[in-house]
Structures are given as C-alpha cells and as structure tokens.
C-alpha positions in Angstrom: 129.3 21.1 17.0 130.6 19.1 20.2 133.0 20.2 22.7 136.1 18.5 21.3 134.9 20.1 17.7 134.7 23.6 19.4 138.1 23.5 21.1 139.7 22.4 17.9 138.2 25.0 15.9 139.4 27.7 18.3 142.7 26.3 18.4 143.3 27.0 14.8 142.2 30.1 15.0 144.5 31.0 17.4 147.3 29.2 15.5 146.4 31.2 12.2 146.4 34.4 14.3 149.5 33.6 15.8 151.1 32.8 12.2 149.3 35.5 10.2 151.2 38.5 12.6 155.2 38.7 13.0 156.4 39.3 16.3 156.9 42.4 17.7 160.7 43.0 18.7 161.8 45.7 20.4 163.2 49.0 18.8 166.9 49.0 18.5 169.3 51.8 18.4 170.0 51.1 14.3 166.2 51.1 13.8 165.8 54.5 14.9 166.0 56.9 12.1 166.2 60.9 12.6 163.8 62.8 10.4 164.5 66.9 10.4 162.4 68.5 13.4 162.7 65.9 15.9 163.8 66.5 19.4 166.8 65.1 20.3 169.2 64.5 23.5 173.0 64.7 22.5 175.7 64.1 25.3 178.8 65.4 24.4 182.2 66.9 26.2 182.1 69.2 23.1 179.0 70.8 24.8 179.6 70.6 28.7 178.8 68.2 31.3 175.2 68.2 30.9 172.9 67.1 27.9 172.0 69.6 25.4 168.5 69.2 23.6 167.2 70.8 20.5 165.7 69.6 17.8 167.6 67.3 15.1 168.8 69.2 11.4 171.2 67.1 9.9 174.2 65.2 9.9 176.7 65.8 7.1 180.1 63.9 6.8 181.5 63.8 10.3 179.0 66.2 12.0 175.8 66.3 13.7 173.3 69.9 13.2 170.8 70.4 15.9 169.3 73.8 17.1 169.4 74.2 20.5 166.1 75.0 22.7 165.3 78.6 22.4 167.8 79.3 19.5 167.5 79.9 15.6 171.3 78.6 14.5 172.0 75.3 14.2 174.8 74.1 16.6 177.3 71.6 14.8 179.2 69.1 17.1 181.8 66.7 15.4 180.4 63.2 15.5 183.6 61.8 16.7 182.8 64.1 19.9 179.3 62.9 20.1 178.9 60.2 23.6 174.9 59.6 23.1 171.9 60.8 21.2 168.5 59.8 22.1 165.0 60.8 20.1 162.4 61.6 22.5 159.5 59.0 22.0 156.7 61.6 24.0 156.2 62.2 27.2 155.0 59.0 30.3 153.3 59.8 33.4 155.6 59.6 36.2 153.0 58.3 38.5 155.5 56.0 40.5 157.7 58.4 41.7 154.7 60.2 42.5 153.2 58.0 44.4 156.3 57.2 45.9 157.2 60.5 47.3 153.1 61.1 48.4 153.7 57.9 51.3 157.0 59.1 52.1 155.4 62.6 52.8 152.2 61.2 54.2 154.2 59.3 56.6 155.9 62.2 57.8 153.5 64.8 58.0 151.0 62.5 59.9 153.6 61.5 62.7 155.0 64.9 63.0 151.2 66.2 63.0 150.4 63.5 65.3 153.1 64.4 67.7 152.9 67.9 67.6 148.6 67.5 68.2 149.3 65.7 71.7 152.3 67.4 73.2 149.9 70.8 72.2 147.0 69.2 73.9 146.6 70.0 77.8 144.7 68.2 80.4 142.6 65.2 79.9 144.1 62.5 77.5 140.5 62.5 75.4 141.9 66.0 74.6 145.4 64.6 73.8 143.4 62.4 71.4 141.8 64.2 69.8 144.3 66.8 69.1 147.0 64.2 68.0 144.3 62.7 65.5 143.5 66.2 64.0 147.3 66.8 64.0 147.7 63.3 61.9 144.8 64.3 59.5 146.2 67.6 58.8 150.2 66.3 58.5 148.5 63.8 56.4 147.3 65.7 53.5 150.0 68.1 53.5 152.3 65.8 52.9 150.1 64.3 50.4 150.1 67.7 48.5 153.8 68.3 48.9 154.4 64.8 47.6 152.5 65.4 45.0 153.4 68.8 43.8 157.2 68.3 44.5 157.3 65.4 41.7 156.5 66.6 38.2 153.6 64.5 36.8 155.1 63.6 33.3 158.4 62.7 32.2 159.9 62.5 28.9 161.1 58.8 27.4 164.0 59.0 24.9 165.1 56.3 22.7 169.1 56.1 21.8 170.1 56.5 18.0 173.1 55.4 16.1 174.5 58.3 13.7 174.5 57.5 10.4 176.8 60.2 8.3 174.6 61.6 5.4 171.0 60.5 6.8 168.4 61.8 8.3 
C-alpha cells in the first residue's frame, strides 16, 4: 500500500465516521424532561426572593408540586407564578474560583508576612532577611489554606426546563 493509498484509505474512514454519528447539539430548555424525584431550582415571587429547591412531583393543569428540602408535603406554586426552573445536572468542581481566591490570598499573606518579618527583625539586615523571607513563607501558605477552604470545592450545575402542564 503506498503513501497516497494510505492517506486515502484513512480519509474514508474518517468520512464514514464522520457520517455514521449525528452531531451532538446542545441540550435545550424543551429537551429537558422532569421525571418524579429529581431536584429542581424554581424561582418564584410566590416563594420569596430567593430560590427554593426540592425535589420535582408533578405538574397538574396550571401548577407545579415539588417538596421542599427537609420537608414531607409537596409545595404547589401556580405555573403562571413560576419565573425559572432548572434540573440539577450533578455537581462540577469549582476549581477556578478556587484557585482564584488561593493567589489572591497567597499574594496577601506573603506581603503582609513579608512586611511584618522585617519591621520584627532588629539589627543586622541578614536578620531582616531572613525574618521577612520566613514571614513570606508563612503568609504564604496561610493564605493558601484560607483560599482554599474559604471557596467550597464543588458546585452544583443546573439546566433550565420549560413546564409542560400534565408531564413529568
């Protein structure tokens, strides 16, 4: 098999991969069905400012049955009241704002450490030094480890939902 034969026969495969698999497309709102159990995000002035989250029920005629966290009953909120409902797709590491925060605090606790080591150091600048540089180390990591435990690890992802009366 030459070179030119080689390249063409790798070719088609691709091509017949390419063609044998639709392409993926990206989730939309409509797509989303509720199934009984899941955990669910719903924004609504009928509940308060803040989002309430339960896990999903129902949604019969014009309104939507979740239980709220911690509770039993199913809440009922009128669909017409409803602003947003998202699914929770699982939970993603939060390792940006993680990281994030860990230089902001590393940053900070080694110039304050560093500071604070060579104004506490007396005498000959060696001493200074050496003081500012143990000052830095320590600010260092304690900023690392207040950036790191300030910043929860994981976050959850939700996906929005359309309502769809009489479906779950």
């Amino acid at each position: 098999m030459t070179s030119t034969d080689k390249r063409t026969f790798a070719a088609c495969v691709l091509f017949a991969s390419l063609a044998a698999f639709p392409p993926l497309r990206a989730q939309s709102p409509a797509d989303t069905v509720l199934h009984i159990g899941d955990r669910i995000r719903v924004q609504s002035p009928f509940l308060g400012a803040k989002p309430k989250v339960g896990n999903f029920v129902s949604v019969a005629a014009d309104t939507l049955f979740f239980t709220l966290e911690g509770q039993t009953v199913p809440t009922g909120v009128p669909v017409a009241q409803v602003a947003e409902v998202d699914v929770s797709v699982g939970n993603v590491k939060n390792r940006p704002a993680v990281q994030k925060r860990s230089l902001v605090a590393e940053i900070i606790g080694a110039a304050v450490g560093a500071l604070i080591g060579i104004e506490a150091g007396s005498g000959s600048s060696r001493m200074k030094a050496l003081l500012g540089a143990a000052g830095w180390l320590g600010g260092y990591f304690a900023g690392r480890a207040y950036g790191t435990i300030t910043v929860p690890s994981t976050v959850e992802k939700w996906q929005p939902v359309t309502l769809q009366s009489g479906r779950t």
